[in-house]
Short mmCIF file of the C-alpha atoms (twelve columns), coordinates in Angstrom:
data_MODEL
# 
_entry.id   MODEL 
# 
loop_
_atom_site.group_PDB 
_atom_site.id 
_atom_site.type_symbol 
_atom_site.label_atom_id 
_atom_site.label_alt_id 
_atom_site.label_comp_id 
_atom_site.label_asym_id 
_atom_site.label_seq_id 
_atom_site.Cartn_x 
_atom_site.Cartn_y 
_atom_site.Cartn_z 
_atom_site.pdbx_PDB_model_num 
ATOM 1  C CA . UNK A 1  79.468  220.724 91.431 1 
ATOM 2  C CA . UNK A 2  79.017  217.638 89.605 1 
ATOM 3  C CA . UNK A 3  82.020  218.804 87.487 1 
ATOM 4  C CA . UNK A 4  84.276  219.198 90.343 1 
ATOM 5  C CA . UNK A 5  83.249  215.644 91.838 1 
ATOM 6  C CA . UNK A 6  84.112  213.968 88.315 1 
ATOM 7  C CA . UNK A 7  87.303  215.443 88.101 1 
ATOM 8  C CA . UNK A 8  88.023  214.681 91.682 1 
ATOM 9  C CA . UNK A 9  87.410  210.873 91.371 1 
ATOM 10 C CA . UNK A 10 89.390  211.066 87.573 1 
ATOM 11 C CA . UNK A 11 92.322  212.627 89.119 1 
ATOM 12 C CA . UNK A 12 91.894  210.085 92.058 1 
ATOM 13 C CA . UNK A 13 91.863  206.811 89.240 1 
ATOM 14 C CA . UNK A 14 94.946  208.518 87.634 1 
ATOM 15 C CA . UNK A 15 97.328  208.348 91.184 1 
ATOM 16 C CA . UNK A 16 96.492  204.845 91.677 1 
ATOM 17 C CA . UNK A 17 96.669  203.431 87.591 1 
ATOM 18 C CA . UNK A 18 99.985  205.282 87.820 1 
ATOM 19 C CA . UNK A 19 101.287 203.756 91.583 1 
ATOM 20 C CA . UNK A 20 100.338 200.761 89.856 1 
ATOM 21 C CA . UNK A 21 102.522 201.003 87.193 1 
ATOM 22 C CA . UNK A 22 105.028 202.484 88.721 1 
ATOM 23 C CA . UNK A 23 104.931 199.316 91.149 1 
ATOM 24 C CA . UNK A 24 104.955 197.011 88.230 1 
ATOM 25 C CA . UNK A 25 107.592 198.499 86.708 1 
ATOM 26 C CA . UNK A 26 109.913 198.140 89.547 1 
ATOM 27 C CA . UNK A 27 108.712 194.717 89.829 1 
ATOM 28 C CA . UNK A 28 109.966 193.735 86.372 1 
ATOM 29 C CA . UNK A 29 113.259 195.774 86.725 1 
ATOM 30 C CA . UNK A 30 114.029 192.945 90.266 1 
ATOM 31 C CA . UNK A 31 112.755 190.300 87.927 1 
ATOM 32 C CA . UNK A 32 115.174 191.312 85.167 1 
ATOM 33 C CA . UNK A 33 117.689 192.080 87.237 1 
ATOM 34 C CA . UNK A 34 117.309 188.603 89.374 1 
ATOM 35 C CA . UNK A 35 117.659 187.049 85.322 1 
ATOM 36 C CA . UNK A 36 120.490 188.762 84.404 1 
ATOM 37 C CA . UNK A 37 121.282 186.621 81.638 1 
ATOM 38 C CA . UNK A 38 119.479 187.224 78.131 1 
ATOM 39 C CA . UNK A 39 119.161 184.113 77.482 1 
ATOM 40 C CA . UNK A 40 117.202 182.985 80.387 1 
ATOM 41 C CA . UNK A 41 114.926 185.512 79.483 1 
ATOM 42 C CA . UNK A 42 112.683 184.297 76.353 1 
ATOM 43 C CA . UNK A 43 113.127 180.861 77.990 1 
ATOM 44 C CA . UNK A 44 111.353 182.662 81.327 1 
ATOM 45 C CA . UNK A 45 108.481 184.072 78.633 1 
ATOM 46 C CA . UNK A 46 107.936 180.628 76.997 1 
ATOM 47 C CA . UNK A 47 107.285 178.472 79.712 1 
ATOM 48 C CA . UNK A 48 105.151 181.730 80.823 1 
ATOM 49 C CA . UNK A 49 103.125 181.544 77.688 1 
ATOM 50 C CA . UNK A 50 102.888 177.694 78.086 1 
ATOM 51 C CA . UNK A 51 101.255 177.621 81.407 1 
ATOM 52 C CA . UNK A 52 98.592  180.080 80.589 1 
# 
């Protein structure tokens, strides 16, 4: 029983880490896509990386 339960709750953790990837994901590809340009990309990550 106990066995069951665990696997329950595992599979459980699994659907939501991978709904929240898969929501990330298609969070980055509007991002990207909203970019378009390469080059405002690693200008996007540095001033990123300079607020944190």
């Amino acid at each position: 029983m106990k066995l069951f339960s665990f696997l329950l709750i595992t599979s459980a953790i699994a659907a939501c880490l991978a709904q929240t990837i898969e929501l990330v994901t298609h969070l980055m590809a509007q991002f990207f896509r909203r970019a378009q340009t390469n080059v405002s990309i690693p200008w996007l990550s540095v001033s990123m990386l300079e607020l944190h």
